[in-house]
C-alpha positions in Angstrom: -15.1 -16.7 24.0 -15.5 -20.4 22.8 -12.9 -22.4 21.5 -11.9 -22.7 18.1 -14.3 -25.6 17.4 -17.6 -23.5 18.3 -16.3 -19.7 17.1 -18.4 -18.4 14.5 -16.6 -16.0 12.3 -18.0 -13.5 10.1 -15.8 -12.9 7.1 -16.9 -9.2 5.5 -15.0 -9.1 2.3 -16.1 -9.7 -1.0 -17.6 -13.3 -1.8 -14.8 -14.3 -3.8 -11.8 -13.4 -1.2 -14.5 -14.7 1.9 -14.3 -18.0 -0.3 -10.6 -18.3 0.3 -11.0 -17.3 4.1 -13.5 -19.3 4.5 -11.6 -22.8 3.4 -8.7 -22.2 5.5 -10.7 -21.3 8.9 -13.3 -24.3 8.7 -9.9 -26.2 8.1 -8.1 -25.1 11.6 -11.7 -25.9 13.3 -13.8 -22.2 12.8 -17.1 -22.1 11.6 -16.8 -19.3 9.5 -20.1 -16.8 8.2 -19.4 -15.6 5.0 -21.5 -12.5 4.2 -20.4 -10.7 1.0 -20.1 -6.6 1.7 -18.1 -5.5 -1.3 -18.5 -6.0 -4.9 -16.0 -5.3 -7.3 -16.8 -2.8 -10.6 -13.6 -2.4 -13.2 -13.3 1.1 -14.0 -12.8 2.2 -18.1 -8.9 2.9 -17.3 -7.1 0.8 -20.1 -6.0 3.6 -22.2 -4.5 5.2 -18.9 -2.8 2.4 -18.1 -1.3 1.8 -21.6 -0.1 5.4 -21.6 1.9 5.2 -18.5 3.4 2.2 -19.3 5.2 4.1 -22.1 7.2 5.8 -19.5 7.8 3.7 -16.2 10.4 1.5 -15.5 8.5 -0.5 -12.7 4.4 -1.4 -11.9 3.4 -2.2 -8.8 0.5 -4.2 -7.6 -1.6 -3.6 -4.4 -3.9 -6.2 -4.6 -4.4 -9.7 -6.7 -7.7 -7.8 -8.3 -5.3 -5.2 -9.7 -3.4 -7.8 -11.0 -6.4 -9.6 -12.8 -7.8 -5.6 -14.0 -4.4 -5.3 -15.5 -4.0 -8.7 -16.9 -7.2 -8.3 -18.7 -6.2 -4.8 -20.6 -2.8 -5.3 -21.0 -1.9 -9.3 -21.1 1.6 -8.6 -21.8 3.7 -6.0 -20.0 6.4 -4.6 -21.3 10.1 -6.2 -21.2 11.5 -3.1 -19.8 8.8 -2.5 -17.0 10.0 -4.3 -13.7 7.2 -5.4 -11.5 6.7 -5.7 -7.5 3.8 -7.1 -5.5 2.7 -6.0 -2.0 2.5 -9.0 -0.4 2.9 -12.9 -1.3 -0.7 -13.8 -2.5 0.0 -10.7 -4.7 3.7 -12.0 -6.0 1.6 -15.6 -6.6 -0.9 -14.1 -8.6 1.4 -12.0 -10.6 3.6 -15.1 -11.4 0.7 -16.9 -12.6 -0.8 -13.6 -14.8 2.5 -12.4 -16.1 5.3 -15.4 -15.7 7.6 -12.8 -13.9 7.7 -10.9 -10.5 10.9 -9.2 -9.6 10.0 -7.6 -5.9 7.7 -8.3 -3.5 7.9 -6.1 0.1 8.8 -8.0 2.9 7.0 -6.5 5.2 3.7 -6.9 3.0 2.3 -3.5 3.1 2.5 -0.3 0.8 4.9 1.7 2.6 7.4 -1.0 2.5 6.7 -1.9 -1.2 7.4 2.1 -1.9 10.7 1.7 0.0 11.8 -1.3 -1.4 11.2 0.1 -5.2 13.3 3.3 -3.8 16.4 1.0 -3.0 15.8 -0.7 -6.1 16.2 2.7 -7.7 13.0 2.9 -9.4 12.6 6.4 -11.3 9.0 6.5 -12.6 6.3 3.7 -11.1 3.0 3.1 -12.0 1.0 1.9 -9.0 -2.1 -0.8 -10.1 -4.3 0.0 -7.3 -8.3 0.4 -7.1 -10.3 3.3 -5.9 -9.8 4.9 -3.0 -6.9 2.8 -1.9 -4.2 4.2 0.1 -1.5 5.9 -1.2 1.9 5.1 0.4 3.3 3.3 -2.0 3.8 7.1 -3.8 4.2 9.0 -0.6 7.2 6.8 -0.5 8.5 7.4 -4.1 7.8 10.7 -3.9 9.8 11.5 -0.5 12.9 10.0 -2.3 12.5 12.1 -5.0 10.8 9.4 -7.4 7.9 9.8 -9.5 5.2 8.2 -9.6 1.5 7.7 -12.0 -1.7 6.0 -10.3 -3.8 4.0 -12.4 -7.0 2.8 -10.5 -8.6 -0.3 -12.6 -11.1 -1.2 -10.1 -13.3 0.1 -7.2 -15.1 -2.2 -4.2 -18.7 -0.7 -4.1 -21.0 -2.1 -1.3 -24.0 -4.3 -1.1 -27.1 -3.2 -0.2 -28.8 -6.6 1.1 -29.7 -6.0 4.9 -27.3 -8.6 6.9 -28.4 -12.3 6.9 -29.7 -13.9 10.0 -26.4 -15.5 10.0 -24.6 -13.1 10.4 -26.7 -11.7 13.4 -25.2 -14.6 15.9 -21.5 -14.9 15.3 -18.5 -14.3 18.3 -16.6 -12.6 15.9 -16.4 -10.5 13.0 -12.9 -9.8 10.7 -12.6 -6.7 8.7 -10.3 -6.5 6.3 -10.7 -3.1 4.5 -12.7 0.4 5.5 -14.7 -0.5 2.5 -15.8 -3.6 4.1 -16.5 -1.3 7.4 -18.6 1.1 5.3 -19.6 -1.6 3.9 -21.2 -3.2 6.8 -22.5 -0.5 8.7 -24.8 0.6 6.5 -26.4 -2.6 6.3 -27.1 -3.7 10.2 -25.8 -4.3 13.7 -23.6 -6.7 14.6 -24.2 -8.6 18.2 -23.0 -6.9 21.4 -20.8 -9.6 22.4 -19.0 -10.2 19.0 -15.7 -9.6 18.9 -14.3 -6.9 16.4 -10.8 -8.5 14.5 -9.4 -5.4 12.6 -6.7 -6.9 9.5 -4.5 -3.3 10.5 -4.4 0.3 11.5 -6.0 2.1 9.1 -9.4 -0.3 9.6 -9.1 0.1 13.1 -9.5 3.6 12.8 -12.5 3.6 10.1 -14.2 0.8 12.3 -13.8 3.6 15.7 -15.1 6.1 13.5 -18.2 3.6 12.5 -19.0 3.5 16.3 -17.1 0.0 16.6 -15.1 -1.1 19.2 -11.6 -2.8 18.1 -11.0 -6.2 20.2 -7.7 -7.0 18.3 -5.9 -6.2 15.6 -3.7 -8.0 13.1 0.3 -7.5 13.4 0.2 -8.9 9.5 -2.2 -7.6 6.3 -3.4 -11.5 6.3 -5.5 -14.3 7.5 -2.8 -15.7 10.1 -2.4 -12.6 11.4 -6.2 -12.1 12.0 -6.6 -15.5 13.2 -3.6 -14.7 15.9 -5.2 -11.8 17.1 -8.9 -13.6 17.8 -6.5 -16.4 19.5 -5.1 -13.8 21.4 -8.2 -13.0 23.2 -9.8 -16.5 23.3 -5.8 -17.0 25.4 -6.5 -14.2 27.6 -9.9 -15.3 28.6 -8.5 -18.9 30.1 
């Protein structure tokens, strides 16, 4: 593969989020290809929301657009409702929506954020998430005996624009999400030689399922860890 300074990465994610991907690679040296496969849609799930609010003693967020979707029907939370965050661009965005985040999981995925709200002592959650999200953050509760109420406030729905010519000569391509694999597939072919850079497990195995081939995956759910995993490869090949 080339070095960093010639790699052409395709970012797959929706435009905002390949926005902020996009910034942070041309600034270590990648070219980066943004095409835009998701969209997001806010689902009509205020009055759910409101409702289980009544009851919880803890919300968690799973992504920074469930944080926005909430935000937007509910501007205030209640003072009795703790809050967590999956990850730390989560925990920024609720400190800046709701002035308060008491938990964020360290390891910066669901499962942990389920087990941290169980040593916390949670008793009833509601998890922000969107559709069709994973749900481990309440497999988690639920195993300790916890309850939890899912509220999904948005959904990613893919574009149907054929891929850009752009995006048909890059040396790698960084998922981020099965929606964005779904997403993606149904829209083209990516070049043989382009490296596949999955953000995690549960990717990997929708992009195997698409037919894809995973080159690397990340050991983190963000951009570092994606970018370690290409630079892992590019090592190996010297």
């Amino acid at each position: 593969m080339n070095d960093a300074r010639r790699t052409r990465v395709l970012l797959t994610r929706s435009a905002e989020d390949n926005a902020d991907w996009a910034r942070e690679l041309r600034a270590r040296g990648y070219e980066a290809v943004e095409c835009a496969s998701l969209v997001e849609q806010r689902l009509d799930t205020g009055p759910a929301l409101a409702r289980e609010l009544e009851h919880a003693d803890w919300i968690a967020f799973t992504s920074r657009r469930a944080v926005d979707a909430s935000h937007d029907l509910a501007p205030r939370l209640p003072d009795r409702v703790r809050v967590a965050a999956v990850g730390p661009a989560t925990e920024e965005r609720v400190r800046e929506r709701f002035g308060r985040c008491d938990s964020v999981s360290r390891a910066g995925n669901a499962a942990d954020l389920g087990t941290e709200l169980v040593r916390l002592g949670a008793r009833h959650v509601v998890v922000a998430a969107a559709r069709g999200g994973l749900f481990d953050v309440e497999r988690a509760l639920t195993a300790a005996g916890r309850t939890a109420a899912r509220v999904e406030l948005y959904e990613m729905t893919p574009t149907a624009e054929p891929l850009p010519p752009a995006a048909l000569d890059v040396d790698a391509a960084f998922f981020a999400s099965p929606s964005a694999v779904q997403a993606l597939s149904s829209r083209g072919t990516l070049p043989a030689t382009c490296v596949v850079v999955s953000i995690g497990p549960t990717t990997s195995a929708a992009l195997r399922a698409a037919g894809l081939s995973v080159h690397a995956e990340s050991r983190t759910r963000d951009l570092d860890g994606m970018i370690t995993a290409l630079s892992s490869l590019t090592t190996s090949e010297r």
